[in-house]
C-alpha positions as CSV (number, residue, x, y, z in Angstrom):
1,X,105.3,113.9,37.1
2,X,105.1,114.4,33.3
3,X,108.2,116.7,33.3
4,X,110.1,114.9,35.6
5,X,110.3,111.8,33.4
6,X,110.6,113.9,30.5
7,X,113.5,115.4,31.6
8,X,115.5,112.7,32.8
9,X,118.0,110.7,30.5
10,X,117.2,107.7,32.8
11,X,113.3,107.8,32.3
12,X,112.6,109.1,29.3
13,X,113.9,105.7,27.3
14,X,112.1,103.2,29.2
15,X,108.7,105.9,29.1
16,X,109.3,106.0,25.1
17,X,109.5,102.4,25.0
18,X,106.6,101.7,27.3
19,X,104.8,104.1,24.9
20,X,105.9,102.8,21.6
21,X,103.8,99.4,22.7
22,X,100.4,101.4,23.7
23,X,100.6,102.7,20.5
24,X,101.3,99.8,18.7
25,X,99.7,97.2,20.7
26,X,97.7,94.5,19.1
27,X,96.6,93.2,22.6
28,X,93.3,94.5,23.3
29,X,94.5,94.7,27.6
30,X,96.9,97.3,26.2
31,X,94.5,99.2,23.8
32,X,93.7,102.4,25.5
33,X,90.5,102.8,24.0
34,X,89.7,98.8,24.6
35,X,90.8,99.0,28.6
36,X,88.9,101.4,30.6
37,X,91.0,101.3,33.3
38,X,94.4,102.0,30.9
39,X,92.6,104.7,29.1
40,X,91.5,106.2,32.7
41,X,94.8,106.7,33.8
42,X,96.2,107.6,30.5
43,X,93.2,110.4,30.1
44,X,94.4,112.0,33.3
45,X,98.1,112.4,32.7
46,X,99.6,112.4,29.4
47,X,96.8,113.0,27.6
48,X,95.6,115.8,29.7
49,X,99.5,117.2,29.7
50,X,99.6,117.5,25.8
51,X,95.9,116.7,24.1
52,X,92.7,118.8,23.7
53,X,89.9,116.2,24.1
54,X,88.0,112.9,22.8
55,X,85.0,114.9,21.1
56,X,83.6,118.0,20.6
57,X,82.7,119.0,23.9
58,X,85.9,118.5,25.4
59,X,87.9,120.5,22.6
60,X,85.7,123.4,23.1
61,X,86.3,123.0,26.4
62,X,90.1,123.2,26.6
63,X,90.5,125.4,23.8
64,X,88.6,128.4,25.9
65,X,90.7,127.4,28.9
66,X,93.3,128.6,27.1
67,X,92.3,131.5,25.8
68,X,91.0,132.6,29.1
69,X,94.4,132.3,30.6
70,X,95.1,134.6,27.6
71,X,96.1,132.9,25.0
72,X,95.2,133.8,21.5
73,X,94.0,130.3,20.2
74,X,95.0,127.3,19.0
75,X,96.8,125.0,16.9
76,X,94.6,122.6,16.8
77,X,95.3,118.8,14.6
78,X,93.8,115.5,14.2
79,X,95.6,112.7,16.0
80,X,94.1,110.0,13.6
81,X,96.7,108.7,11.2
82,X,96.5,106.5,8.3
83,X,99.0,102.9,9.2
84,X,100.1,101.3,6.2
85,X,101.6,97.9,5.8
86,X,105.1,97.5,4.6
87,X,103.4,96.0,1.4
88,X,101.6,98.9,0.9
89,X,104.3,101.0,1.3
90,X,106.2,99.0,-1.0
91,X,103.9,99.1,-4.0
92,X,102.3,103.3,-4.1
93,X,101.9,102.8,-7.7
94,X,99.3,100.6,-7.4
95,X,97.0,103.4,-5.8
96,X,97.1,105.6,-8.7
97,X,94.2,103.6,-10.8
98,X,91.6,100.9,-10.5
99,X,90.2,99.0,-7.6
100,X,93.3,99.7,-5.6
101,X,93.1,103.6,-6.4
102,X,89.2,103.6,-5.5
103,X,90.1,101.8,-2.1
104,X,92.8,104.5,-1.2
105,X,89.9,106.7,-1.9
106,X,87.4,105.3,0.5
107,X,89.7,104.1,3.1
108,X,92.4,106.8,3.8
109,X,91.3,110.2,1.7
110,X,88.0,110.7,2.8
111,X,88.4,109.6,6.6
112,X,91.5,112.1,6.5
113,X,89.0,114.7,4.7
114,X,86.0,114.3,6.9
115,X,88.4,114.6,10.2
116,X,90.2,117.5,9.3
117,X,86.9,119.1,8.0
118,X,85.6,118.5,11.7
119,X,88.7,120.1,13.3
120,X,88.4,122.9,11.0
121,X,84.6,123.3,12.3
122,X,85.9,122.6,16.2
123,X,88.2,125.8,15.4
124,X,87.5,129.0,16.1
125,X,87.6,132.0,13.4
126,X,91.5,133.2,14.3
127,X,92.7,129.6,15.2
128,X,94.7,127.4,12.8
129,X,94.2,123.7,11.5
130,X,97.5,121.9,11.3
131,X,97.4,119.7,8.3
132,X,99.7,116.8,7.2
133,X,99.2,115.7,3.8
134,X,100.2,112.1,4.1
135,X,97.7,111.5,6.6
136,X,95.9,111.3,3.5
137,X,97.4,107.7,3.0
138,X,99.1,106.3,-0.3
139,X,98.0,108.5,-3.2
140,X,99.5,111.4,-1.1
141,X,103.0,109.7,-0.7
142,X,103.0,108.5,-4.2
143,X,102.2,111.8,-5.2
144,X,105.0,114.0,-3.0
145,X,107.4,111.4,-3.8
146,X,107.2,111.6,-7.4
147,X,106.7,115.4,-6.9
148,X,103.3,115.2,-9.1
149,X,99.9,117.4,-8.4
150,X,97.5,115.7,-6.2
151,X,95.1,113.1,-7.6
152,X,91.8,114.1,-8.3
153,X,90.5,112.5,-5.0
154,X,92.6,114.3,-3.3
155,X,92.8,117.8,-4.9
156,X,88.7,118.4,-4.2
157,X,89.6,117.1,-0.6
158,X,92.4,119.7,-0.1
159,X,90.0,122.6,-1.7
160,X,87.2,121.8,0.2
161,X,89.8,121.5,3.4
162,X,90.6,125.1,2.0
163,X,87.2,126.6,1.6
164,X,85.4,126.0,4.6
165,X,89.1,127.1,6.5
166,X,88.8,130.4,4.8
167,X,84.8,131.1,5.1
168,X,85.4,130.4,8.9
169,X,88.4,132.8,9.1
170,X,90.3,130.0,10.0
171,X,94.0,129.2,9.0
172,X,95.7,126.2,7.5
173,X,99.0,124.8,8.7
174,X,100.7,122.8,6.2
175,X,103.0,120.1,8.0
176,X,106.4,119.9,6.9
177,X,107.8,116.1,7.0
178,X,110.7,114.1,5.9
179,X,113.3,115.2,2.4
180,X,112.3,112.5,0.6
181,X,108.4,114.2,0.4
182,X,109.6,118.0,1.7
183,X,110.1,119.0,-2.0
184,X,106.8,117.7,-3.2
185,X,104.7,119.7,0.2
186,X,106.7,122.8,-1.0
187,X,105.6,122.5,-4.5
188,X,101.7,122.0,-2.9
189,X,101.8,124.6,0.1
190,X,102.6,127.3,-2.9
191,X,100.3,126.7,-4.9
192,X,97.5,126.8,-2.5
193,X,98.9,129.4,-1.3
194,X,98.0,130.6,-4.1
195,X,95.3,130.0,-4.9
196,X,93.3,131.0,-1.4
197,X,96.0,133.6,0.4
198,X,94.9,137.5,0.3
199,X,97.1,140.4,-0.8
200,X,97.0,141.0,2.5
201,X,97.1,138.1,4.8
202,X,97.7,134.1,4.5
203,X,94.7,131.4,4.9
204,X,97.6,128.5,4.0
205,X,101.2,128.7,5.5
206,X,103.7,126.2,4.5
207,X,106.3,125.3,7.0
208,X,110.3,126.0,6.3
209,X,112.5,124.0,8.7
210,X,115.5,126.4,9.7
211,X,117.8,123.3,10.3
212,X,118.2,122.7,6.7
213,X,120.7,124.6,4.5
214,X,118.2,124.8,1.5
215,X,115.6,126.7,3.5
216,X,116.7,130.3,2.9
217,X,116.8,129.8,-0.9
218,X,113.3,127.9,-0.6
219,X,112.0,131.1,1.4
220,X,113.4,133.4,-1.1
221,X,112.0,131.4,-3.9
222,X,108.3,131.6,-2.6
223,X,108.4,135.2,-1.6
224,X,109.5,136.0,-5.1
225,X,106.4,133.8,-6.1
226,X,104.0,135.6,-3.4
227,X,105.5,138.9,-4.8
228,X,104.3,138.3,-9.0
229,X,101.4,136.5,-7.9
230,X,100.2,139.4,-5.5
231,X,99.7,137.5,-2.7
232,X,100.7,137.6,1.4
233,X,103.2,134.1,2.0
234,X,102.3,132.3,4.9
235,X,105.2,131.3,7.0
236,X,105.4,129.1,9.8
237,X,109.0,129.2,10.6
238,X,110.1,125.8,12.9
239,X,114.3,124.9,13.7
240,X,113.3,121.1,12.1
241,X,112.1,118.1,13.3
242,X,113.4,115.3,11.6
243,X,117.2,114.8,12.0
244,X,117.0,111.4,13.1
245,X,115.8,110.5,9.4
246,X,116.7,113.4,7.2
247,X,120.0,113.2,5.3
248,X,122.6,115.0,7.3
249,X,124.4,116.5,4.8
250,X,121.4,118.8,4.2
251,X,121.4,119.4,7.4
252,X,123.6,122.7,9.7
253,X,126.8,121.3,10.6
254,X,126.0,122.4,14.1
255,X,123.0,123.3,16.2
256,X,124.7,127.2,16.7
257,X,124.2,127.1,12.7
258,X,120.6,126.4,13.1
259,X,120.1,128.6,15.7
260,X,121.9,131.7,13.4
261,X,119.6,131.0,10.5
262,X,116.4,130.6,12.5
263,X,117.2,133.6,13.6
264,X,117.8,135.5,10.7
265,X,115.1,134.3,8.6
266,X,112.6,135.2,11.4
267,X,114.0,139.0,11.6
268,X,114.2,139.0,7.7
269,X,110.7,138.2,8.0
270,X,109.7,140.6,10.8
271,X,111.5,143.7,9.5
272,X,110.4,143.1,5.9
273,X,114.3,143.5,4.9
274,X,116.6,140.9,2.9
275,X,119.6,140.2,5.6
276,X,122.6,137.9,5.4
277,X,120.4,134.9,5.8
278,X,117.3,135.5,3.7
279,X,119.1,136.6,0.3
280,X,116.8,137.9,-2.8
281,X,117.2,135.5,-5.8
282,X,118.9,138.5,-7.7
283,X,119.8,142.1,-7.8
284,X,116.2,143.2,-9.0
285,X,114.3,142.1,-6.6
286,X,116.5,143.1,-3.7
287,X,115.3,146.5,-4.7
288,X,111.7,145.7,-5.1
289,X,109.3,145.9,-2.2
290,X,109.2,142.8,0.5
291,X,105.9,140.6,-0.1
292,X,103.6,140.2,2.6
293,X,104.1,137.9,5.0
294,X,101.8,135.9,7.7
295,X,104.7,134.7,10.1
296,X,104.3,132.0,12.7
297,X,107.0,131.3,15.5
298,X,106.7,128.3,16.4
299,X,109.7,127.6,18.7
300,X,110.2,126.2,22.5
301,X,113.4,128.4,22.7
302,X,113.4,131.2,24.8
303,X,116.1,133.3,23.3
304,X,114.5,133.5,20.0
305,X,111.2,134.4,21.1
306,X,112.8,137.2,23.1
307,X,115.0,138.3,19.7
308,X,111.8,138.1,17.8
309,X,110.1,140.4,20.7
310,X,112.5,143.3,20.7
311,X,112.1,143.3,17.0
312,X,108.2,143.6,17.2
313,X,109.1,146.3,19.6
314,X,111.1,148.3,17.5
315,X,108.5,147.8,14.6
316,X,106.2,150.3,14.2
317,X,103.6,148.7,11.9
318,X,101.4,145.9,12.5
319,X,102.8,142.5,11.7
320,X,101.0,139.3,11.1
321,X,102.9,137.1,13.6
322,X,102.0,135.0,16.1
323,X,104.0,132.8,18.3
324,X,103.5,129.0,19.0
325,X,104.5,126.3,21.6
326,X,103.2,122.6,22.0
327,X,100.9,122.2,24.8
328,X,102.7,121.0,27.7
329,X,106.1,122.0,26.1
330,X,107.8,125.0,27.0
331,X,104.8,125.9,28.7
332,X,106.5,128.4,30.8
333,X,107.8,130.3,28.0
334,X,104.6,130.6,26.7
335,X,103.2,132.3,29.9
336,X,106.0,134.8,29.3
337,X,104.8,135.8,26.5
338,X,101.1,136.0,27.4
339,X,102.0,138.0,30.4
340,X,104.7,140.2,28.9
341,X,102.1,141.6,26.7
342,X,99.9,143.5,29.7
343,X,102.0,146.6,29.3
344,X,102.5,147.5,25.4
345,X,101.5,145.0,22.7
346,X,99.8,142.1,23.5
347,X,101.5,139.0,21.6
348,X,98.9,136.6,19.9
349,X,100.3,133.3,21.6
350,X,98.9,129.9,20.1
351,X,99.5,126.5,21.5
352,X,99.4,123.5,20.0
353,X,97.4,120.3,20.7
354,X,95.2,117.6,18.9
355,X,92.2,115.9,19.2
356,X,90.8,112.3,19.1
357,X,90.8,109.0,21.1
358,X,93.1,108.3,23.8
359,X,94.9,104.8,21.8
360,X,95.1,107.4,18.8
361,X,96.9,110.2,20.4
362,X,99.3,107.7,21.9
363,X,100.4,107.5,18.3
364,X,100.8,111.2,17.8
365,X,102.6,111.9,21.2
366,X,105.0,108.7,20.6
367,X,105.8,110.8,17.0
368,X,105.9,114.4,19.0
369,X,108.3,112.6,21.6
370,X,110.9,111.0,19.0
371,X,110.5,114.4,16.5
372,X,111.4,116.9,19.9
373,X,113.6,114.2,21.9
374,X,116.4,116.7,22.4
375,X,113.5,119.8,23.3
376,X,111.8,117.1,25.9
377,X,114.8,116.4,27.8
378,X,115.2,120.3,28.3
379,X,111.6,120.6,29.8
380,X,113.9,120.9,33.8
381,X,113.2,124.5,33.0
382,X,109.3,124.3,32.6
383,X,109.4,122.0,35.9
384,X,111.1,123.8,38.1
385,X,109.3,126.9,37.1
386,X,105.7,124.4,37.7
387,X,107.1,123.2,41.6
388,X,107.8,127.6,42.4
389,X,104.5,127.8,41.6
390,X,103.4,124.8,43.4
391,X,105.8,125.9,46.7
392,X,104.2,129.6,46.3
393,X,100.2,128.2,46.4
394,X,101.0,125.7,48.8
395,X,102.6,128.5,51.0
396,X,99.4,131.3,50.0
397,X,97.7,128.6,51.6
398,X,99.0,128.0,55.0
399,X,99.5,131.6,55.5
400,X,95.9,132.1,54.8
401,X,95.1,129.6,57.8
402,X,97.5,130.9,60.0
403,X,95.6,134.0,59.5
């Protein structure tokens, strides 16, 4: 049912819309977690489709689901969001001192902290936290706007965010979000890269957006950073998700453009060799030795991860890379790439979900749905693969009666 309506242009609008209310309702007979009967419903099908669970039980619960179908681990994020007023989005400045500062403080950094602590312990040592930094509320936007360090507040939050990650063995995603902050969150994910990543490996990965013309230089820029500072760059390499509110001139001219640099960055990345697409910064350090990388795919399209596998293949050492859909997405492909792995190499596949209350994942999968509009309506793939299965079980099963 849930791919059906997410793959038809008739649907889908009215489903958005219907969703947009739920997760903006005032009405407390349209609050999931205020009606029991909603939130029943809800809890059984979208919720179920895309989220891990309400508490700590559940996540645990759903997360070794997965990994006994074979899946490596999880992405796993907090649904909870800070909402600002238009006022307060209107006057950031006013967070960075005095009453209004220490009520930023109370009220959006440390519910943000203590939450994506608790994911962080809900993770298991291998899995990864996915982390967006204006979650933190106003200080953070003020902040990445103004391309400034973190307050003070905010710093300790990220460190200790960083330190129990990394005495867990657990690794931190660092969202990527709109141009006007993207600058800013590339400024932060380096340094903490490095500050906490390992000659060897990454605990922080920033995210570079393929559909952006900028990215390769970006790329290039950090790896020359990860090379002086001796430190492995963590990568989580994603086409882009913002094109509806991103200027487009920074933007490919065409998807085939997107596709092309996606794909050349994430072979740069996997051979360890500058290409066409990834370019050093200059002569001297195209002859120097390729930093580390920890490389994350995370990509619904089929004929990347497939480009990216015959690389692997060819590969002889052992990469740092791991593949990643959203759960319920591109599901299909994901099984693909659990079971392709029986014979040779098994590839570490992670999906990704969050966690919290029903009314507060309607909020994140009303933001998932707008940010992967064009990726949802091509889901016919993933359903028609789900109703062969269901054909094939339902046909196992009369055969063993008949028998």
């Amino acid at each position: 049912m849930t791919t059906t309506v997410s793959s038809s242009s008739l649907l889908l609008p009215p489903s958005l819309a219907a969703m947009s209310l739920l997760a903006n309702t005032t009405n407390p007979a349209l609050n999931p977690d205020r009606n029991p009967i909603l939130r029943s419903i809800l809890k059984r099908t979208f919720y179920a489709q895309f989220c891990a669970g309400e508490n700590a039980p559940e996540v645990r619960q759903t997360i070794d689901s997965l990994k006994k179908i074979g899946f490596a681990g999880v992405i796993l994020g907090y649904a909870r969001e800070v909402v600002l007023t238009d006022a307060q989005r209107k006057d950031l400045e006013s967070c960075r001192s005095g009453a209004s500062a220490e009520e930023c403080v109370r009220t959006e950094i440390t519910p943000w902290a203590n939450g994506t602590l608790e994911t962080v312990q809900l993770a298991s040592p291998g899995d990864f936290v996915a982390l967006k930094f204006t979650g933190a509320g106003r200080q953070a936007l003020h902040a990445l706007s103004q391309r400034l360090p973190p307050s003070e507040a905010l710093e300790s939050a990220i460190d200790g965010i960083c330190q129990l990650a990394a005495s867990r063995g657990v690794r931190l995603l660092f969202d990527a979000e709109q141009q006007a902050l993207q600058p800013g969150i590339d400024d932060w994910s380096l340094e903490y890269m490095r500050k906490y990543n390992m000659p060897d490996r990454a605990v922080v990965y920033g995210t570079y957006q393929a559909y952006l013309k900028s990215t390769p230089r970006t790329l290039a820029r950090h790896l020359a950073g990860a090379r002086e500072g001796g430190f492995a760059l963590g990568v989580k390499l994603v086409r882009g998700a913002y094109l509806g509110s991103d200027p487009r001139h920074l933007i490919h001219d065409t998807k085939a453009d997107t596709d092309v640099c996606y794909d050349g960055i994430a072979e740069a990345l996997l051979r360890r060799q500058w290409n066409s697409q990834l370019k050093p910064l200059s002569e001297a350090e195209e002859t120097s030795a390729f930093p580390n990388v920890s490389l994350v795919l995370a990509t619904h399209n089929r004929e990347s991860v497939l480009k990216a596998q015959a690389i692997l293949s060819e590969t002889e050492a052992d990469r740092d890379v791991a593949f990643a859909q959203l759960q319920g997405m591109a599901d299909e492909v994901s099984c693909e790439l659990v079971m392709s792995g029986r014979d040779g190499k098994t590839p570490r596949v992670y999906k990704y979900l969050v966690w919290g209350s029903t009314g507060e994942c309607m909020k994140y999968l009303l933001r998932r749905a707008h940010e992967n509009r064009d990726a949802v309506q091509r889901t016919r793939a993933g359903r028609h693969a789900m109703r062969a299965e269901l054909f094939r079980r339902v046909k196992s099963l009369f055969e063993g009666l008949a028998k």
